[in-house]
C-alpha positions as CSV (number, residue, x, y, z in Angstrom):
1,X,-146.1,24.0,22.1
2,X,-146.7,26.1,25.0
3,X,-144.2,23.8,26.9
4,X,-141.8,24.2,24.4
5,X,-141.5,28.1,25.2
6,X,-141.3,27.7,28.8
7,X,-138.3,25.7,28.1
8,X,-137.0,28.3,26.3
9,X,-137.7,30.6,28.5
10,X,-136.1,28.7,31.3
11,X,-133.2,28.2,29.3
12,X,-132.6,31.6,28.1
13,X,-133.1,33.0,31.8
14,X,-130.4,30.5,33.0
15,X,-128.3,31.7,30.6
16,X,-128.5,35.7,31.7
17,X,-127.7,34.3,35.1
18,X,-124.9,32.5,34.1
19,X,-123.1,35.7,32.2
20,X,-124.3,37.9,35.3
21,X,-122.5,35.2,37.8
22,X,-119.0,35.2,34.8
23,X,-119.1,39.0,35.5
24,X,-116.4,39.6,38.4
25,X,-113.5,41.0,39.2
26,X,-112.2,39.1,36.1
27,X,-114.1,40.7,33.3
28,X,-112.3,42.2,30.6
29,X,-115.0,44.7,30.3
30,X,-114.6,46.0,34.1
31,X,-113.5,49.9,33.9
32,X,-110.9,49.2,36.0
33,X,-109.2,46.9,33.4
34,X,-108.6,50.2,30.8
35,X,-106.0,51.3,29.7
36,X,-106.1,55.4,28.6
37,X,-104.8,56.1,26.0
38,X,-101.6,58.5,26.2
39,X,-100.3,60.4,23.5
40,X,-96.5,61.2,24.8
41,X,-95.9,57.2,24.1
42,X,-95.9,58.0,20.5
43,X,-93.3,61.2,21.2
44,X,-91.3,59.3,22.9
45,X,-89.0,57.7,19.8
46,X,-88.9,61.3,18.7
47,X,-87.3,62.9,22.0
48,X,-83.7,60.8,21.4
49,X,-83.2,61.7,17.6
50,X,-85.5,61.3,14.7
51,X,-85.7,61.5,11.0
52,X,-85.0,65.2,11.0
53,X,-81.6,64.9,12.4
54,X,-80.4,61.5,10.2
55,X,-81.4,64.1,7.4
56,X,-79.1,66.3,8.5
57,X,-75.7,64.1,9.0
58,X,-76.9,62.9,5.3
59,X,-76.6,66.1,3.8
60,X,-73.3,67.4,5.8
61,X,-72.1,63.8,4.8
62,X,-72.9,64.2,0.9
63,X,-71.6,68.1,1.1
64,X,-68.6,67.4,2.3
65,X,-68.5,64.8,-0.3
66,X,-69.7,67.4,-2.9
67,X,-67.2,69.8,-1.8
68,X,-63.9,67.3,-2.0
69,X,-65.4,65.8,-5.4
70,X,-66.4,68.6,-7.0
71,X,-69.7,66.7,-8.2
72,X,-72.4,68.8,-9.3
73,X,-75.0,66.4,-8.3
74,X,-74.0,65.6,-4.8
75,X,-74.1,69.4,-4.1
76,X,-77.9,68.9,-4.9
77,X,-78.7,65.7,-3.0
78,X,-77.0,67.1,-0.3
79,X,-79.4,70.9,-0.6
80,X,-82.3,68.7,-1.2
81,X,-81.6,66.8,1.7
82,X,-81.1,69.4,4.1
83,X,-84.3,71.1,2.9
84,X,-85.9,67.6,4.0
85,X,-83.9,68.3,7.7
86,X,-85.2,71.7,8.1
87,X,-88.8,70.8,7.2
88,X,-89.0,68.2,9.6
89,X,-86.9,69.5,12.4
90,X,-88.6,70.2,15.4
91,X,-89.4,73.5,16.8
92,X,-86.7,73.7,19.7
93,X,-84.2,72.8,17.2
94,X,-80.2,74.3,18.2
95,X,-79.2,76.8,15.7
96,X,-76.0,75.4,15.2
97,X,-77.1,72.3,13.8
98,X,-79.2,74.5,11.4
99,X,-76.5,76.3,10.5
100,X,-73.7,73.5,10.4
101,X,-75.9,72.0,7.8
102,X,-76.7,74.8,5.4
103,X,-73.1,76.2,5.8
104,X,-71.5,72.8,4.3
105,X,-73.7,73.2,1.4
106,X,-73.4,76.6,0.5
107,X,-69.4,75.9,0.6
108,X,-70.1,72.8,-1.7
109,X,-72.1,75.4,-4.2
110,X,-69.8,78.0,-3.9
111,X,-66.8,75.2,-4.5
112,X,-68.3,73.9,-7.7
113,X,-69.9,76.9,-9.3
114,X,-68.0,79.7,-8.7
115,X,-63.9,78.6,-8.2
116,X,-61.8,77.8,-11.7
């Protein structure tokens, strides 16, 4: 019985010795082999274009349709989606995309509800 332990013991040293001799220059767990994290890889897709400005061509594209149609309920897709635009736009956003957009629908509105 006693035996038996010092062959465990053997076996389970020779073991620690082995995983101390597999730690090298190779270990995944070597510092060096870390990658830090970097939060301007997730900006990055948001720098070209971004949700925000696809908003906005939909709701110049819709008003302008609202405004040659005369459709009552493209005037408000096209409102709704420029409220969508402006609440997702960045902070540096141009003015004159802001204004492009919320000019074409208030000429839809003013089309539809006010003209004969």
């Amino acid at each position: 019985m006693i035996e038996d332990q010092g062959v465990n013991m053997a076996t389970t040293g020779a073991s620690q010795g082995s995983a101390a001799a597999k730690k090298g220059k190779t270990d995944p767990r070597d510092p060096d082999f870390v990658i830090k994290y970097e939060k301007s890889n997730f900006s990055k897709g948001d720098q070209e274009g971004g949700v925000a400005e696809f908003y906005q061509l939909v709701s110049v594209a819709i008003g302008m349709v609202a405004f040659l149609t005369r459709q009552k309920w493209a005037c408000w897709v096209a409102l709704f989606f420029y409220y969508t635009s402006s609440i997702n736009a960045r902070s540096d956003a141009r003015l004159q995309h802001i204004l492009t957009g919320i000019s074409i629908v208030l000429i839809a509105f003013v089309n539809i509800y006010m003209t004969p």
